[in-house]
C-alpha positions as CSV (number, residue, x, y, z in Angstrom):
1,X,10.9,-125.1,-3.2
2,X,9.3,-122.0,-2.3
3,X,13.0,-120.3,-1.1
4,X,13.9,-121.4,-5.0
5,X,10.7,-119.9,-6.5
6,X,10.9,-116.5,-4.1
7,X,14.3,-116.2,-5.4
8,X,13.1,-116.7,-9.0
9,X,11.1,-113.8,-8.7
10,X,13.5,-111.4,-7.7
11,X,15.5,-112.7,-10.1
12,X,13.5,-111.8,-12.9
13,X,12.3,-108.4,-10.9
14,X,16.0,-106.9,-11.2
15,X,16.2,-108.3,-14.9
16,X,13.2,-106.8,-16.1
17,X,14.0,-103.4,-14.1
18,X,17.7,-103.3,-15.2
19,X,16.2,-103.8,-18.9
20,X,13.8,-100.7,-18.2
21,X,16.7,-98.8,-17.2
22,X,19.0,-99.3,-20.2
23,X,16.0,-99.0,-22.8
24,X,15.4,-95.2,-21.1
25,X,19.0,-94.6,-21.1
26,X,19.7,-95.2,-24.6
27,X,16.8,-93.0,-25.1
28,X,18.2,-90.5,-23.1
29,X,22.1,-91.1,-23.7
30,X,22.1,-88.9,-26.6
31,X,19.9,-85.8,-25.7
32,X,21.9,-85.8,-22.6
33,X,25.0,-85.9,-24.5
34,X,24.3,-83.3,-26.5
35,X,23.4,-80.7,-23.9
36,X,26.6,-81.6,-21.5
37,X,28.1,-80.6,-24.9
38,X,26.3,-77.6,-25.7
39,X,27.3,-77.0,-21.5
40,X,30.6,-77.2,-22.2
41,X,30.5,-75.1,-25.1
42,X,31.4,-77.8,-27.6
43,X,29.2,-78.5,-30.9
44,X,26.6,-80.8,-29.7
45,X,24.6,-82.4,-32.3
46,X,21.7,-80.8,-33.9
47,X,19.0,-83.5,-35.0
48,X,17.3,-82.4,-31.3
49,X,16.6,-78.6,-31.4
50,X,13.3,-78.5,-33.2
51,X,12.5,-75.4,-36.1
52,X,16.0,-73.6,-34.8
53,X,18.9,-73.8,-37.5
54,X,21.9,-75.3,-35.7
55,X,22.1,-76.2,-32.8
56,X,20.2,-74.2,-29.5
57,X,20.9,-73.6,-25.5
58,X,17.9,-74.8,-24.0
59,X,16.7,-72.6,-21.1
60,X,16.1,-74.6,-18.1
61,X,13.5,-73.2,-15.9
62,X,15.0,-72.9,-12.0
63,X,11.0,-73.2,-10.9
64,X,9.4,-75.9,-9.8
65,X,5.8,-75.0,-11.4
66,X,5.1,-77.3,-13.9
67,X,2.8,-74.7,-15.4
68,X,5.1,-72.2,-16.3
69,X,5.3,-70.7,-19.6
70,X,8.8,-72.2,-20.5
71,X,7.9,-75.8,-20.3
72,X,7.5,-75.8,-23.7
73,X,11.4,-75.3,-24.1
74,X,12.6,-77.1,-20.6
75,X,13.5,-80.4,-20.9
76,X,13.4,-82.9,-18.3
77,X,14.1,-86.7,-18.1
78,X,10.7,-88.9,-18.5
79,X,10.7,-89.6,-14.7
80,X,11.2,-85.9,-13.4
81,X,7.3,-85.4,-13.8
82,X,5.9,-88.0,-11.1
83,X,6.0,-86.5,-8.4
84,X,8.7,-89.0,-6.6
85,X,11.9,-88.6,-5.0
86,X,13.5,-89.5,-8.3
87,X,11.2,-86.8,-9.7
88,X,13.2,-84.2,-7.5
89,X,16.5,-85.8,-8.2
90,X,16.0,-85.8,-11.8
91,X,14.9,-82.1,-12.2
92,X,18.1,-81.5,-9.5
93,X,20.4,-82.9,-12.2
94,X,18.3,-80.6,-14.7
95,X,19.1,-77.4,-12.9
96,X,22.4,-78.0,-12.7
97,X,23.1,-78.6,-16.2
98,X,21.3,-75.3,-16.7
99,X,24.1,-73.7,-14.4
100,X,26.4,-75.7,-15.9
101,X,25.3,-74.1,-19.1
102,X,25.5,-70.3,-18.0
103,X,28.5,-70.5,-17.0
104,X,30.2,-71.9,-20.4
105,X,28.5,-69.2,-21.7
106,X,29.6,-66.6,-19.0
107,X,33.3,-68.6,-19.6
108,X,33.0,-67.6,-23.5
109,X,31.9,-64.1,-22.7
110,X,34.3,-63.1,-20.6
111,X,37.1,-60.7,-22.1
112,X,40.1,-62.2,-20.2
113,X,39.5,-65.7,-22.0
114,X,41.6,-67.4,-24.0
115,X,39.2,-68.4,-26.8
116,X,36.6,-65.8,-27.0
117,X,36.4,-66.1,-30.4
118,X,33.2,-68.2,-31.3
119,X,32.8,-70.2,-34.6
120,X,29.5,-69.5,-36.9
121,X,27.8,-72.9,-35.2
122,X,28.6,-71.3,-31.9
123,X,27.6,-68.2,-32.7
124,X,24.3,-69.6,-33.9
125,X,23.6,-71.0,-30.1
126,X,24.2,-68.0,-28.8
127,X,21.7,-66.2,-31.1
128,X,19.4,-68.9,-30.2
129,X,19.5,-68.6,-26.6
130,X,18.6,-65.3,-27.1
131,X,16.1,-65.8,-28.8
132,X,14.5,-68.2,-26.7
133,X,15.3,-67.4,-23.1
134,X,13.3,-65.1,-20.9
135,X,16.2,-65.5,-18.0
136,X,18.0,-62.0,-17.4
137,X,21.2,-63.6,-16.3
138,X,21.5,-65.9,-19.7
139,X,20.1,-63.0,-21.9
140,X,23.0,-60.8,-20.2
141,X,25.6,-63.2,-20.3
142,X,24.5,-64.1,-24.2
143,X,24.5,-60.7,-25.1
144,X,28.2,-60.0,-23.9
145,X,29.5,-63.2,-25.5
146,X,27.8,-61.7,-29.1
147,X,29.1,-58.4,-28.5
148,X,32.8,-59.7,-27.9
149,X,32.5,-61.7,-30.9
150,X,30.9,-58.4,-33.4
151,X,33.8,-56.6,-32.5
152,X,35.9,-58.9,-35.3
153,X,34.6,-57.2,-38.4
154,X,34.5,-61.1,-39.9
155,X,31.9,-61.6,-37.3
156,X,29.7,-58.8,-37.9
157,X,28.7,-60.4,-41.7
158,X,28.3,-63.9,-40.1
159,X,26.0,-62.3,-37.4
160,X,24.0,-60.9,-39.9
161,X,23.6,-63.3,-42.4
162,X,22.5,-66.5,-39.1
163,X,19.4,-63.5,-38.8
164,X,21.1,-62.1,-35.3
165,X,20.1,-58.1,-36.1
166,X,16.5,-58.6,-35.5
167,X,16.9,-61.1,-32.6
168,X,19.2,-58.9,-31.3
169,X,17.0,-55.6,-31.5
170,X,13.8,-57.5,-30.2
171,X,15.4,-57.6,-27.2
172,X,15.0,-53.4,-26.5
173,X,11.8,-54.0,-25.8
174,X,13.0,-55.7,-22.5
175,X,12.4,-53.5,-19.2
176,X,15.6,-54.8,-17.8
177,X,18.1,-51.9,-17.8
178,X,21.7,-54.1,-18.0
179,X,20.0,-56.6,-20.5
180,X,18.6,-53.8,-23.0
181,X,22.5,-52.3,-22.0
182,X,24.0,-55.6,-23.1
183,X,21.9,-55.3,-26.3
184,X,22.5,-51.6,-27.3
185,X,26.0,-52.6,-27.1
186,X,26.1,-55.7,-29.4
187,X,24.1,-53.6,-32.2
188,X,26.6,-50.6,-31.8
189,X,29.2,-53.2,-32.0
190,X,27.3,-54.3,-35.1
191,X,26.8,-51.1,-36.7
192,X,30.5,-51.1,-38.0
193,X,30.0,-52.0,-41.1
194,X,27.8,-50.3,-43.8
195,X,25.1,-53.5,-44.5
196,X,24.7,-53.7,-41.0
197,X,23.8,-49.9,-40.8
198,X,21.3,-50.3,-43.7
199,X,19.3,-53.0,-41.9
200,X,19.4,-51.6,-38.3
201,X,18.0,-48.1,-39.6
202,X,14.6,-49.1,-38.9
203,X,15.5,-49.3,-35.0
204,X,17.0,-45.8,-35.5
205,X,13.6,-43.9,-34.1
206,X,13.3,-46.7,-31.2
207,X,16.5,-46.3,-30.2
208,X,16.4,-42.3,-30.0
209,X,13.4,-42.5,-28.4
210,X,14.5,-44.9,-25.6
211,X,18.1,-42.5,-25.3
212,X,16.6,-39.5,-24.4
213,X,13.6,-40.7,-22.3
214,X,16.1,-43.0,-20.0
215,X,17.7,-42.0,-16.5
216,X,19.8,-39.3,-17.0
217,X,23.4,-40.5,-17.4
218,X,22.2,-44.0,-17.5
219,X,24.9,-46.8,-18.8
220,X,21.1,-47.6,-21.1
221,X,21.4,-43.9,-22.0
222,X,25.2,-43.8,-22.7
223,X,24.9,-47.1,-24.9
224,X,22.5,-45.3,-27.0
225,X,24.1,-42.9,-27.5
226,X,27.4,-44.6,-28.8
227,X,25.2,-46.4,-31.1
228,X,23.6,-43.2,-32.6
229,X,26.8,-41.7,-32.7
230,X,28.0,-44.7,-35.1
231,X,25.2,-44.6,-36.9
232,X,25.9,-41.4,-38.2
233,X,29.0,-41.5,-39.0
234,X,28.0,-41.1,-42.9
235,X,25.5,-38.7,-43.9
236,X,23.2,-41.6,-44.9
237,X,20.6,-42.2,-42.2
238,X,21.4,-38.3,-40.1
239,X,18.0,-36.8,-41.1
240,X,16.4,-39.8,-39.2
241,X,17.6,-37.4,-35.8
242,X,16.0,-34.5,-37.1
243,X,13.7,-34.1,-35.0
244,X,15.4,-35.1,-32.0
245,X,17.9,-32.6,-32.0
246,X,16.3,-30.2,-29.0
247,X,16.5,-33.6,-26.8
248,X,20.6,-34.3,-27.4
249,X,21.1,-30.2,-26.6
250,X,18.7,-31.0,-23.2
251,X,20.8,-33.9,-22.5
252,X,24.1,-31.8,-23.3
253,X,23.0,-29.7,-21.2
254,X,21.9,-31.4,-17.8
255,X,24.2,-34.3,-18.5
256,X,27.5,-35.1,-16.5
257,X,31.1,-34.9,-18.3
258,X,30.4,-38.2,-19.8
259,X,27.2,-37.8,-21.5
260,X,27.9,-34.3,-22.1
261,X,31.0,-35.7,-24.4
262,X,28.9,-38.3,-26.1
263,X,26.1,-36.1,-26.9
264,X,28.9,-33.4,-28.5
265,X,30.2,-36.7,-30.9
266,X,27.0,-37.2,-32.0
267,X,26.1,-33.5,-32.7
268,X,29.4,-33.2,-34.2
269,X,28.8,-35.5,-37.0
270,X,25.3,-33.9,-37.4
271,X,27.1,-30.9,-37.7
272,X,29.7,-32.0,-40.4
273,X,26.9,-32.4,-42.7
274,X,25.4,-29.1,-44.5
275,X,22.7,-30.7,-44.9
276,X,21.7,-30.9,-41.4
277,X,22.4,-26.9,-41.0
278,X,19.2,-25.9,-41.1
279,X,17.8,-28.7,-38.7
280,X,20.4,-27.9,-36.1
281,X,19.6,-24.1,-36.0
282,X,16.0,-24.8,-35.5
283,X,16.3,-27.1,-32.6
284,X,15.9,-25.5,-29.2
285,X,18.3,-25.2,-27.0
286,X,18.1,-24.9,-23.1
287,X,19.1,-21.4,-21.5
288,X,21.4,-23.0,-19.5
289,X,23.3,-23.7,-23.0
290,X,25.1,-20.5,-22.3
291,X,26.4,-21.0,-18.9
292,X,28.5,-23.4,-19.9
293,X,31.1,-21.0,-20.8
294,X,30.9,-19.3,-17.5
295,X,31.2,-21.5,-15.0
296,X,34.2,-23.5,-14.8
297,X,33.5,-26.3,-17.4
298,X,36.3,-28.9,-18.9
299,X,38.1,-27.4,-22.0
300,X,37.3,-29.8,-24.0
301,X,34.2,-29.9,-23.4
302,X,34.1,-26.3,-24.4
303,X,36.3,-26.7,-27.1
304,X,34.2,-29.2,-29.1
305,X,31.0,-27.0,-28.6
306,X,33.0,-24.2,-30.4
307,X,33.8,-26.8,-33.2
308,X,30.2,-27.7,-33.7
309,X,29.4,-24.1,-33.7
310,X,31.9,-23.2,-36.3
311,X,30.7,-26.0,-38.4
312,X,27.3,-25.2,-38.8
313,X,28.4,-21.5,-39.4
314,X,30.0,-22.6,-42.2
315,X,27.7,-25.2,-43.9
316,X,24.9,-22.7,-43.1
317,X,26.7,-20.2,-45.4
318,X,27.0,-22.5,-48.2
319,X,23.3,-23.1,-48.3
320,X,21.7,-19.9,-47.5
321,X,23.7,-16.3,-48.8
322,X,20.9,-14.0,-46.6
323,X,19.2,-15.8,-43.7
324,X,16.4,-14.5,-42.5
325,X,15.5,-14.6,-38.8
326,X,11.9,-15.5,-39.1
327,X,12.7,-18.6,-40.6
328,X,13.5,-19.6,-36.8
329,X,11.7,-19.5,-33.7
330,X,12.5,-17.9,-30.4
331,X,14.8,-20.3,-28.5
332,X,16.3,-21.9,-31.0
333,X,20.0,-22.6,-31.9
334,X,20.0,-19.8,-34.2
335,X,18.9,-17.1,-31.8
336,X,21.5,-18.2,-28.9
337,X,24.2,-17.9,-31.4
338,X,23.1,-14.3,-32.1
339,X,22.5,-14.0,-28.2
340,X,26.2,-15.0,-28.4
341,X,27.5,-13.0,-31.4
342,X,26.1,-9.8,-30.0
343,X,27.2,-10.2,-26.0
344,X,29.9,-12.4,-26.6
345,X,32.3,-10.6,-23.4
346,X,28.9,-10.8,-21.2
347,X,27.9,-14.4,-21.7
348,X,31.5,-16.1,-22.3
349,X,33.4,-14.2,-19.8
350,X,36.0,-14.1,-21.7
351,X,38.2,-11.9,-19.8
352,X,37.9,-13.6,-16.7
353,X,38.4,-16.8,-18.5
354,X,41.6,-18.9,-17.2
355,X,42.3,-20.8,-20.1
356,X,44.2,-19.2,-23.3
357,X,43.4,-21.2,-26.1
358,X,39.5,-20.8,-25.3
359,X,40.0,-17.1,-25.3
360,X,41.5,-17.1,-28.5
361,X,39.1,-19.9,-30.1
362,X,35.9,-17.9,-29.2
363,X,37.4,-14.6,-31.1
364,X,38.4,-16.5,-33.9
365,X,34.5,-17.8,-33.7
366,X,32.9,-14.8,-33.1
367,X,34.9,-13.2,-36.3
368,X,33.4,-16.0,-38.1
369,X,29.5,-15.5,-37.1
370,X,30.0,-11.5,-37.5
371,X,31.3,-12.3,-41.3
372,X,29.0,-14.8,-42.9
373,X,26.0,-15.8,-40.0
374,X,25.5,-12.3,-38.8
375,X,27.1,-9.5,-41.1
376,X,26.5,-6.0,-40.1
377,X,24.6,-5.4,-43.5
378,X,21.8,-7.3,-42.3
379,X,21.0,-5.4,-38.8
């Protein structure tokens, strides 16, 4: 009798436990669901992400602490919390889905995929991830899977209409070089299109600021730049550099052959305009600007210089008939030029010069500042 009541009780033990089980698995089945979904990059339902439209990435913490600041958005199973060897298990199993989750997302990011391509749902996951996650290595690998996607002009409007611009510009407020990179390149991947350009003009000032104050010949530098340089590609939103001018001839100046290239883009659209004449002859311009021409520089690099030059000769001419040298200051573009006008064999070198076609470009350049920049009437 007491073998049969014993046995009774286990009985009931494993039936009452197996019943706890299932009743926290059904409430679990689904959430879990939905993230291995969301893991594997599929649609995942989207009754469980909260205020976020669409569906969201949840960013599982890889600490321990149970008071860290992301436990609001970290999501463990009911019995990860008590302290018990199931506890550690549990939050194991959490982890991993997190991994699981980066790497989907690193999967979808990378260029050499097959389907790279992300659908507006998608796309909204993404944006919420970013917005959301304080982890460098999702933010990064996020950012590259938006900025493959922007570079389809269809995805650009569908970006921009799920609210991505701002999400996406918040994050240049980030001290981490490669994840503000990641971010500068989305926008300038972005900034193809003329809506996108009107709404990202209020990060214009931010963005030159954080360009010309970065490590020289940064990859944070260069990505500004390329983004400035598509930003100005109309006339629209060039008067917004104005004042930065003096800092892109610095950079020109100290920069290596890549910045140095980027920097002349930029100042090459400025230059296009005539109404950005006047701005670019009062910037100031390193003295170093000049030995450029003697040392052994590239061509092109040369080459392109001369083109700006000749460009804001020309638009200068068309808004001023008689200008007048105390509308500049000492330093300025507008004094190197007639430095350059006036000296033109001593600075350039150009009879020791090796290449041809620079030779000839400078004369026909220096013809063109001696007839409408510098005529002889006004010495």
């Amino acid at each position: 009798m007491g073998y049969a009541r014993k046995v009774g009780w286990v009985t009931a033990g494993l039936v009452i436990g197996a019943g706890a089980c299932y009743c926290i698995y059904r409430l679990t089945r689904g959430r879990k669901q939905n993230k291995e979904k969301m893991a594997e990059g599929g649609s995942g339902d989207v009754d469980d992400v909260g205020d976020c439209p669409g569906a969201r990435y949840n960013d599982w913490s890889d600490d321990d602490d149970d008071n860290s600041e992301n436990k609001g958005i970290v999501w463990y199973p009911p019995w990860a919390r008590i302290g018990t060897e199931a506890g550690t298990r549990a939050r194991a199993r959490a982890r991993a889905r997190a991994t699981r989750a980066r790497r989907a997302v690193q999967k979808r990011a990378s260029p050499n995929s097959d389907d790279t391509i992300l659908s507006p749902q998608e796309l909204q996951k993404v944006l919420c991830l970013v917005e959301m996650s304080e982890k460098p290595y999702i933010l990064e690998a996020a950012l590259i899977a938006l900025g493959n996607n922007a570079a389809y002009a269809f995805n650009r409007d569908i970006i921009r209409d799920l609210g991505g611009l701002p999400i996406v510009a918040k994050i240049l407020n980030t001290r981490d070089p490669i994840v503000k990179e990641k971010a500068l390149i989305v926008l300038n991947n972005l900034s193809v299109n003329a809506e996108n350009q009107r709404r990202l003009k209020i990060y214009m000032n931010q963005v030159c600021d954080d360009t010309v104050t970065s490590r020289l010949n940064s990859s944070v530098q260069l990505a500004g730049l390329r983004l400035l340089t598509n930003m100005t590609v109309t006339n629209e939103y060039q008067h917004m550099l104005a004042n930065s001018i003096s800092d892109f001839f610095r950079l020109f100046s100290a920069g290596n052959e890549e910045t140095k290239f980027q920097v002349l883009k930029l100042l090459l659209n400025l230059a296009e305009n005539p109404a950005m004449a006047r701005a670019l002859l009062r910037a100031q311009v390193p003295s170093s600007l000049g030995s450029l021409f003697t040392k052994k520089e590239n061509k092109e690099v040369i080459l392109k210089l001369l083109v700006i030059f000749e460009n804001i000769n020309d638009n200068f001419k068309c808004e001023e008939t008689e200008p007048a040298q105390d509308q500049f200051s000492e330093g300025s573009l507008f004094f190197f030029l007639k430095e350059f006008q006036g000296c033109a064999d001593k600075i350039l070198g150009i009879e020791s010069h090796h290449d041809f076609l620079v030779k000839v470009k400078v004369g026909k350049f220096m013809a063109k500042l001696a007839e409408r920049m510098f005529p002889k009437s006004q010495e």
